[in-house]
C-alpha positions in Angstrom: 0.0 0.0 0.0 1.3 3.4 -0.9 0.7 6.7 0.6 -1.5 8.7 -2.3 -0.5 12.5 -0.8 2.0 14.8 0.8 5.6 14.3 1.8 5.6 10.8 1.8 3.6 10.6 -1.2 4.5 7.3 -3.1 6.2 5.7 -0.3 5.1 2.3 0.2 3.7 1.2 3.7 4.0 -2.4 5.3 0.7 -4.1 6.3 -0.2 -6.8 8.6 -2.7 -9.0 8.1 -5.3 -11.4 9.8 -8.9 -11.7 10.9 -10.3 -8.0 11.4 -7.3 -6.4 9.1 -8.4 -4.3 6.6 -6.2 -1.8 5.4 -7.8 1.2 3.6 -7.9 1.4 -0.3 -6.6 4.2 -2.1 -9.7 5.6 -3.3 -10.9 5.1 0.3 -8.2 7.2 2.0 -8.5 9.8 -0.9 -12.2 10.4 -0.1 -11.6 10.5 3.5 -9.3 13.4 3.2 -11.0 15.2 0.7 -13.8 15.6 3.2 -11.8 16.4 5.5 -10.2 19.2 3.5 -13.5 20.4 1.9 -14.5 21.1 5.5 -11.4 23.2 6.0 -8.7 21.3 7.9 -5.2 22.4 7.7 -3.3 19.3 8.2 -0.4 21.5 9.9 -1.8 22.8 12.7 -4.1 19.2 13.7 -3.3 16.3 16.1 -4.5 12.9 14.7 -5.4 9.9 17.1 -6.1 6.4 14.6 -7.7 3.9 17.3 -7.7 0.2 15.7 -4.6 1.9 13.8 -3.7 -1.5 12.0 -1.0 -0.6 9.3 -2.0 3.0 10.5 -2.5 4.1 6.7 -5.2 7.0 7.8 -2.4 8.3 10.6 0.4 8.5 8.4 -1.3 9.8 5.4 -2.3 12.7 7.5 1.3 12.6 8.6 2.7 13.0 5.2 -0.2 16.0 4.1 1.8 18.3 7.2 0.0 16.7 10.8 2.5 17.5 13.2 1.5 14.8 15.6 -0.2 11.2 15.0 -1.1 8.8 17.5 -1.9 5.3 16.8 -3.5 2.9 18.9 -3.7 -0.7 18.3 -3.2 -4.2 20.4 -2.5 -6.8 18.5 1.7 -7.2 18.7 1.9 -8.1 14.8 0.1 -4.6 14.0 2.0 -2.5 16.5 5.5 -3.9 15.4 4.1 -3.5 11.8 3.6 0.1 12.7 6.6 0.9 14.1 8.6 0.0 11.2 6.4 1.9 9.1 7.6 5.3 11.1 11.2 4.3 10.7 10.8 3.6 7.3 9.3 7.2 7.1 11.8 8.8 9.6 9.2 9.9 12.6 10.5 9.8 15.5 8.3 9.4 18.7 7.6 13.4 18.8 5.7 13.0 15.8 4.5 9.4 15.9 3.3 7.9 19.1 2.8 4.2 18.9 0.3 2.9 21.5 -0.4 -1.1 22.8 -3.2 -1.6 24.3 -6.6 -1.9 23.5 -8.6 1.1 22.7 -11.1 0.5 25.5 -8.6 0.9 27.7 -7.0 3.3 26.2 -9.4 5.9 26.2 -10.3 5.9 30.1 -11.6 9.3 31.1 -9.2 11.4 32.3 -6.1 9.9 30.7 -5.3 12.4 27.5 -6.0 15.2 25.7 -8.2 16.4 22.8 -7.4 15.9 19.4 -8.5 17.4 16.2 -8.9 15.0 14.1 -9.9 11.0 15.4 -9.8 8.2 12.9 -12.2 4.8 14.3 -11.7 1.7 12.6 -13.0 -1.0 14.2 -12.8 -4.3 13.1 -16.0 -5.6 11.5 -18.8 -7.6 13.3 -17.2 -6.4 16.8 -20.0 -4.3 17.3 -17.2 -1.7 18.8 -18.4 1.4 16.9 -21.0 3.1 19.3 -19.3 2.1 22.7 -15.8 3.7 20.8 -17.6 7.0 20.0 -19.6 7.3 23.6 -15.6 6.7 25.4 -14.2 9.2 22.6 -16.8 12.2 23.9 -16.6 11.1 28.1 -13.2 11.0 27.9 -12.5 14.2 26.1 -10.6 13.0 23.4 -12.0 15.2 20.7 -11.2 19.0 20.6 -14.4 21.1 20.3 -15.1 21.7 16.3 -12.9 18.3 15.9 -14.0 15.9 13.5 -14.7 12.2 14.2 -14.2 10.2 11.2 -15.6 6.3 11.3 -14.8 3.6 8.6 -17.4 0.9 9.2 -18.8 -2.4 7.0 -21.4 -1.1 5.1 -23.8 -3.3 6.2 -24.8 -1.8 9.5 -28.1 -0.4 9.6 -27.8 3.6 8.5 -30.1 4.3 11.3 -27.8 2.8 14.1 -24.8 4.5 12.9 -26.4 7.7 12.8 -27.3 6.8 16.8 -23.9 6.6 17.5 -22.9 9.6 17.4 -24.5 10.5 20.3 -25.1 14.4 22.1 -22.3 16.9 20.5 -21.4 14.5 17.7 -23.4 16.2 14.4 -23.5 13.6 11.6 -21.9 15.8 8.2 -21.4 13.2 5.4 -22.2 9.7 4.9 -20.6 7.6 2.1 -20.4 4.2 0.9 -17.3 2.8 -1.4 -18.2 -0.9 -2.0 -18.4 -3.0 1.4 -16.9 0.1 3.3 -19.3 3.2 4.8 -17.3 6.0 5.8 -18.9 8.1 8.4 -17.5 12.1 9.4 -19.1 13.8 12.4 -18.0 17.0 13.9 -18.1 18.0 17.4 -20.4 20.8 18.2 -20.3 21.6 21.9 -23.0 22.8 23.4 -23.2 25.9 24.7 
C-alpha cells in the first residue's frame, strides 16, 4: 500500500494481516481526506489519534499531508510492530508518531489524555465496537471542540444505528459508501 499524498507521497507502507485487518484502499483514503479538506482542515496545525490503527494508513497519510503529531492505537503485537517499522521507514520519530499497545477501551479511560482534532475509528467488522468507541471518545475528552470524528465501518450496519452513535455533541456531516466500506465524518459541536 502506498501513501496517495503529501511528503511521503508514493512511499510504500508495510501491512499486517489477519482476521479483522483491513487496510484502507486508495480511493478510500482519498475520499476520506478530501472531506476532511472540503470542511477546512489544515493538516499543519491538527493532532491525529487512529484507534484500531492496523498498518496506521489513515495516521500517516495525515502525517505526510503536514499533521504534526499522530497517534496510533492498536493491540495486536503483529500490527503495533508492523507500525513501528512503518515510522522508521518514514523517519518519525516518537515526537511526531506515538505508537500505543493496548486496547482502545482501555485506552481511552476518562481522564487519561487530551483532545485531538482530528480522530480516525476503525473498528474491526462484526465487533460491534463502533458506538461504545464513540460514547468513550466524547466522556473521555478526546476530541477538541469543532474536531472531527471520522468512522470507517462495513457497510452493512443499519444507516439508522450509525447515525445513533454519534450521540449528544457529535453532528452527523457526510455519509458515504465505497463498496463493502461506509465512511462516516461527524464534527463536534459543543454545546453551549
Amino acid at each position: 500500500m502506498r501513501i496517495t499524498a503529501g511528503m511521503f507521497r508514493g512511499r510504500s507502507l508495510k501491512t499486517t494481516s489477519g482476521p479483522g485487518y483491513r487496510p484502507a484502499t486508495s480511493r478510500v483514503r482519498e475520499a476520506v481526506f478530501s472531506m476532511l479538506e472540503a470542511r477546512g482542515i489544515v493538516w499543519g496545525g491538527v493532532r491525529v489519534l487512529d484507534l484500531f490503527a492496523g498498518s496506521g494508513s489513515l495516521g500517516f497519510e495525515a502525517a505526510s499531508r503536514g499533521a504534526p503529531e499522530i497517534c496510533l492505537v492498536e493491540k495486536a503485537a503483529a500490527a503495533v510492530e508492523c507500525l513501528r517499522r512503518n515510522a522508521e521507514a518514514l523517519g518519525m520519530g516518537p515526537d511526531q508518531c506515538r505508537i500505543v499497545a493496548a486496547d482502545v477501551a482501555r485506552f481511552l479511560r476518562p481522564g487519561t489524555g487530551q483532545a485531538y482534532d482530528i480522530v480516525f475509528v476503525d473498528p474491526p467488522y462484526g465487533e460491534n465496537r463502533l458506538a461504545p468507541t464513540l460514547t468513550a471518545v466524547q466522556r473521555g475528552g478526546w476530541l477538541a471542540p469543532g474536531g472531527f470524528l471520522l468512522a470507517e465501518v462495513e457497510a452493512s450496519l443499519p444507516a439508522a444505528s450509525l447515525v445513533a452513535a454519534g450521540g449528544d455533541g457529535l453532528h452527523l456531516e457526510t455519509e458515504r459508501t465505497y463498496g463493502q466500506t461506509r465512511i462516516l465524518l461527524w464534527q463536534f459541536l459543543q454545546s453551549a
